[in-house]
C-alpha positions in Angstrom: -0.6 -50.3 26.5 1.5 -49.2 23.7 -0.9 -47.0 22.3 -1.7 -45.2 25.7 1.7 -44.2 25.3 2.1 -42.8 22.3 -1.4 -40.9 23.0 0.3 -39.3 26.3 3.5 -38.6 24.3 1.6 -36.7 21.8 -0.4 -35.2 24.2 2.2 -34.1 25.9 4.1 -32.9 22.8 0.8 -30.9 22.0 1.1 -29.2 25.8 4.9 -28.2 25.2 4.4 -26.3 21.6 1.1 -25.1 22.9 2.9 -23.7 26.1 5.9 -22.3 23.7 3.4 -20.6 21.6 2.2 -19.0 25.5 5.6 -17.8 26.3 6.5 -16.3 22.9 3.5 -14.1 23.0 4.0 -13.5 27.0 8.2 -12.3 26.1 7.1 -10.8 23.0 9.2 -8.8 22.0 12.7 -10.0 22.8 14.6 -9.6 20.0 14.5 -7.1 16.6 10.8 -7.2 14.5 11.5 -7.4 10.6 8.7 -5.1 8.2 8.7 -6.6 4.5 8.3 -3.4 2.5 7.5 -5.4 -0.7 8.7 -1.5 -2.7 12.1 0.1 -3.0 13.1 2.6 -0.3 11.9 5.9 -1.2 8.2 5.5 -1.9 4.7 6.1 -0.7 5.5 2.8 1.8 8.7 3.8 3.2 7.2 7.4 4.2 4.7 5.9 6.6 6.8 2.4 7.4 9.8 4.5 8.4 8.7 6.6 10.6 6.5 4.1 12.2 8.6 2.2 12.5 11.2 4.5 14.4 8.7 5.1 16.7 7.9 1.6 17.3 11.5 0.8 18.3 11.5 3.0 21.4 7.8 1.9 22.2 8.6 -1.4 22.1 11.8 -1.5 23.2 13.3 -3.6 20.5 14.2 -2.4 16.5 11.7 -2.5 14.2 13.9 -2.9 11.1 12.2 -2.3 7.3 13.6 -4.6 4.7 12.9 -3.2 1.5 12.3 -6.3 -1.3 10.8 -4.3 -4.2 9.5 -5.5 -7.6 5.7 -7.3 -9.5 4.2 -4.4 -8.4 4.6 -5.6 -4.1 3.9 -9.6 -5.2 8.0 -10.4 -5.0 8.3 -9.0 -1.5 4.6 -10.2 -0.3 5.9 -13.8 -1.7 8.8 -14.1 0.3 6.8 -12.4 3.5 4.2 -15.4 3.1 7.2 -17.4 3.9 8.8 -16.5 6.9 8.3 -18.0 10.7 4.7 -17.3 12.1 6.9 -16.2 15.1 5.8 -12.1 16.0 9.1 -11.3 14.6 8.1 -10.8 10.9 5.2 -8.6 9.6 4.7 -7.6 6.0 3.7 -3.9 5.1 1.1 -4.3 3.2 -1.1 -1.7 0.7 -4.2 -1.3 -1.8 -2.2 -2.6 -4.0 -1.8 -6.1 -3.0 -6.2 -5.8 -3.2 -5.6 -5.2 -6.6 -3.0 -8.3 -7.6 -5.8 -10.8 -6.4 -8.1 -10.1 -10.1 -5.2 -8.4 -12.5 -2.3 -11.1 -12.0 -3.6 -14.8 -13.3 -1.1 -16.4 -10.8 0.4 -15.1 -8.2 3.8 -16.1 -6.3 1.8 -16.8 -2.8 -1.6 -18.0 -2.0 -2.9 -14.4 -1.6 -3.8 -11.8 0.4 -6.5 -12.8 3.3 -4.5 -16.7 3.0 -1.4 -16.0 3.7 -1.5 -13.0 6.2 -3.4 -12.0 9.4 -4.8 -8.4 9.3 -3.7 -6.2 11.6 -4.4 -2.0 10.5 -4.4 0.4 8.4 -1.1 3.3 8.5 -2.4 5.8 6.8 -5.0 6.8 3.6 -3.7 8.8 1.0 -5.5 9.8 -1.8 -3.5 9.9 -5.4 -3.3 13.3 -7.6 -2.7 13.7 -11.5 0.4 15.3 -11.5 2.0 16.8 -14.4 5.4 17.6 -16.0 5.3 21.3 -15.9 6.6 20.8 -20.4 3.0 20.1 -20.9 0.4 23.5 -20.9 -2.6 21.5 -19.5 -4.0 23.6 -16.4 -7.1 21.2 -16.4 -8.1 17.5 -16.2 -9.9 19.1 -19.2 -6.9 19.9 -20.9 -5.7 16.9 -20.4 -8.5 14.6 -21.4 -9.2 16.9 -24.9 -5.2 16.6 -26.0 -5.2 13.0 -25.3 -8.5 12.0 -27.2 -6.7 14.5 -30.3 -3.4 12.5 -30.0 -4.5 9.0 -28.7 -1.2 7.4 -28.1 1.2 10.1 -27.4 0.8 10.8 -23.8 2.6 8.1 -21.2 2.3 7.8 -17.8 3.9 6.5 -15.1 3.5 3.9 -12.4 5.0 2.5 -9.2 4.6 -1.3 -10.9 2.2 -3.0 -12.6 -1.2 -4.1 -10.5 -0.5 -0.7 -8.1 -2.7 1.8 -7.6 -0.9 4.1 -9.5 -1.7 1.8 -12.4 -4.9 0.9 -12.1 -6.3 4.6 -11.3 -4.8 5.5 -14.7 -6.9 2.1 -16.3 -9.7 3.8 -14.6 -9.1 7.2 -15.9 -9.0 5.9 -19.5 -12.3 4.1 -19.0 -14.0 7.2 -17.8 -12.5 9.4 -20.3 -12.4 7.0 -23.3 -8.5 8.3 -23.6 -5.8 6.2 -24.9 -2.3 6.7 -22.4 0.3 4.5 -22.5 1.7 3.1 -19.0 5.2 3.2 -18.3 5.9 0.8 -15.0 8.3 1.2 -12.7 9.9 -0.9 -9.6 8.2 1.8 -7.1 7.6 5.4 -6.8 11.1 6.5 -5.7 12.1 4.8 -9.1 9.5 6.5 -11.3 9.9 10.1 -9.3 13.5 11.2 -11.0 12.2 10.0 -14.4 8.3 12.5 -13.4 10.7 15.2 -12.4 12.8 14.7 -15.5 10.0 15.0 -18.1 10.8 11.3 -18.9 7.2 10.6 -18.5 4.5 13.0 -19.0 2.2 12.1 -15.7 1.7 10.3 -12.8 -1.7 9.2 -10.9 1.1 9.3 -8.1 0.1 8.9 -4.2 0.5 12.2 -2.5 2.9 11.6 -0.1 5.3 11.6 -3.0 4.0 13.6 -5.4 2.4 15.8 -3.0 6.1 18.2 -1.7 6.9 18.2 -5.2 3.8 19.7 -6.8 4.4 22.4 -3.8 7.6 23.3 -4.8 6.4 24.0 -8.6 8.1 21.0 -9.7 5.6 19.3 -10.8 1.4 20.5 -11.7 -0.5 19.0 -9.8 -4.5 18.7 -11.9 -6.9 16.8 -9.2 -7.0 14.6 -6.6 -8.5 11.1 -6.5 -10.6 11.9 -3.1 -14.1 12.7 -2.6 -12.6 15.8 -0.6 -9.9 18.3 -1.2 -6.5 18.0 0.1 -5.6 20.0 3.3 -1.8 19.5 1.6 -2.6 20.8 -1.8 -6.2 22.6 -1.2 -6.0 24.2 -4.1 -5.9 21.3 -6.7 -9.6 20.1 -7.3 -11.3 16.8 -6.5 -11.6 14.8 -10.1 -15.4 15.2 -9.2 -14.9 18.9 -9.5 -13.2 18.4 -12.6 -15.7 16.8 -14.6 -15.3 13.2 -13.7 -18.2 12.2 -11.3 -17.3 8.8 -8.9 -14.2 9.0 -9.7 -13.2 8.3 -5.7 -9.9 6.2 -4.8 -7.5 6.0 -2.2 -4.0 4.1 -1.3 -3.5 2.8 2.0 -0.8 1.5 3.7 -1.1 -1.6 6.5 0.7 -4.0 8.4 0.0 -7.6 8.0 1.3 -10.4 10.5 1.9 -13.6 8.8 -0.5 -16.2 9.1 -1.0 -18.4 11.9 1.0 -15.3 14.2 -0.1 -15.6 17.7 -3.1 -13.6 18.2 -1.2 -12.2 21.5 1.1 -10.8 19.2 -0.7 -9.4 16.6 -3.1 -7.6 19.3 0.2 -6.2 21.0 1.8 -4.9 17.8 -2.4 -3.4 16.7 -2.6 -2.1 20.4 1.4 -0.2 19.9 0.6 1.2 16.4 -2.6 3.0 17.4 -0.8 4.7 20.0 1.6 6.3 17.8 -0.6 7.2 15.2 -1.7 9.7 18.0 1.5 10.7 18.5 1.8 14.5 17.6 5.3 13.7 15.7 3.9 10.7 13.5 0.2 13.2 13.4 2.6 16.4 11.5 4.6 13.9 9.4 1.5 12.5 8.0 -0.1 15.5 7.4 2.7 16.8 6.0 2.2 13.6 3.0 -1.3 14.6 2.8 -1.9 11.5 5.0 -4.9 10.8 6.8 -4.3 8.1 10.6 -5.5 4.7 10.2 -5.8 2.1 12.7 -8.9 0.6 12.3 -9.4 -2.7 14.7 -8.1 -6.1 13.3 -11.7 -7.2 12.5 -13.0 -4.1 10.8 -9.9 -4.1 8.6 -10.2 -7.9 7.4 -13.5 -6.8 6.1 -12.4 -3.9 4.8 -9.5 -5.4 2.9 -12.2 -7.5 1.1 -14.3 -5.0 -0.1 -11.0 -3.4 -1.8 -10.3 -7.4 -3.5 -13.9 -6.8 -4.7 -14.0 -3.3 -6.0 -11.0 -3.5 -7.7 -11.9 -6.6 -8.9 -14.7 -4.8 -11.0 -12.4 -2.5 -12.2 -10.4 -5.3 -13.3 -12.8 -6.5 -15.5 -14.1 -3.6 -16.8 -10.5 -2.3 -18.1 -9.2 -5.7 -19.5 -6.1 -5.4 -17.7 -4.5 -8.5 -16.9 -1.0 -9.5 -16.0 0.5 -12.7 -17.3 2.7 -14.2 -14.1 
């Protein structure tokens, strides 16, 4: 007798959270949404997060509020992400660069990637340009790769963090180039941008949506772009491909993330309210204006697609040694 008790009390305890879990996703939202933007405010993450998530607070009719929780290269801010309540009311802003941690770092600060967070979609693509102090003469990738292999050493460049894209395309560039530049890592690209600007370092493999204004206003020379197509923002800076480097193709993205175990209610509301705005003609001119292309590729599709980044950067990984000791 005792035990048919206990089995209907747990039963019934199972009913109750499982009807909880129901209502949640039924009220969702009813209070403000947190975004973990695991960089410092001012980067290629805030200019698509913010805006978004502007947008997404009149949608949705609660605030969508970006905390900004910088530092590893994105691994401090994804750590304390994995963390928080499975509830709706937390997502994490993920990018390529959390593809990347998986291989380079030997341990990370949270399970990973695909374990601790539920796919959701893609913000925006943005390809990455070489861009230049204006100090140095180099009009070229050309330029650039014959002064470096003459002074192996002497050029630095700079990156939003170890294990981001901004790093890893420059490993990649000194594999295809056999060139010998010495990275100089930063707590995000707002960070690194003053120092660019300032001559402090000598180049960026920089994501467009930063580097991209300031190469227009001649603050900064912009040599080629990382995509296998020209840049409707700078169209007159040449694909690497163009400049002598053949499959030399890579882009940063931006995503949203839910954290694991997020009712799947939820995480198809917040997919469904995204893709609307990405159609939106504001959030359309404000990407383009970054040299951003839309996103918003189904939950599914982008879970897949966010392995085939852990696997290709993986390779490149290997190939250029790089390793990070955490």
């Amino acid at each position: 007798m005792s035990n048919r008790i206990v089995a209907r009390g747990l039963a019934a305890v199972v009913l109750a959270v499982a009807a909880i879990g129901v209502a949640s996703a039924q009220g969702w939202p009813n209070r403000p949404i947190k975004w973990i933007n695991p960089f410092p405010a001012g980067g290629g993450t805030d200019a698509f997060a913010r805006p978004m998530a502007t947008k997404l607070s009149l949608a949705l009719g609660q605030n969508v509020l970006i905390e900004n929780l910088g530092g590893a290269g994105g691994t401090l801010g994804a750590a304390t992400a994995s963390k928080a309540p499975a509830d709706g009311y937390t997502f994490f802003v993920g990018a390529v660069h959390h593809t990347i941690a998986e291989t380079l770092y030997t341990k990370l600060p949270y399970a990973g990637l695909e374990k601790d967070f539920e796919p959701i979609t893609v913000l925006a693509f943005v390809p990455n340009v070489i861009s230049l102090h204006p100090k140095h003469d180099f009009k070229t990738v050309a330029d650039l790769v014959k002064y470096a292999k003459a002074n192996p050493g002497k050029l630095n460049f700079g990156s939003a963090g170890n294990g981001t894209t901004h790093h890893m395309v420059g490993e990649l560039f000194k594999l295809k180039t056999g060139t010998n530049l010495v990275h100089v890592p930063y707590k995000g690209a707002g960070p690194l941008m003053p120092d660019l600007l300032g001559g402090v370092v000598d180049l960026a493999f920089d994501g467009m949506s930063t580097s991209g204004p300031q190469i227009k206003a001649g603050k900064l020379r912009g040599l080629a772009v990382t995509s296998a197509n020209r840049n409707a923002l700078l169209p007159d800076v040449p694909t690497m491909g163009e400049s002598g480097i053949p499959d030399f193709k890579v882009t940063t993205w931006y995503a949203i993330f839910a954290i694991k175990g997020t009712p799947k209610d939820i995480q198809q509301k917040m997919y469904e309210a995204i893709v609307k705005q990405l159609s939106d003609p504001d959030i359309k001119n404000i990407w383009a204006q970054q040299g951003g292309e839309a996103g918003g590729m189904p939950p599914a599709e982008f879970g897949k697609f966010v392995r085939s980044e852990i696997e290709s950067w993986g390779k490149v990984v290997k190939e250029s040694g790089a390793k990070i000791d955490n």
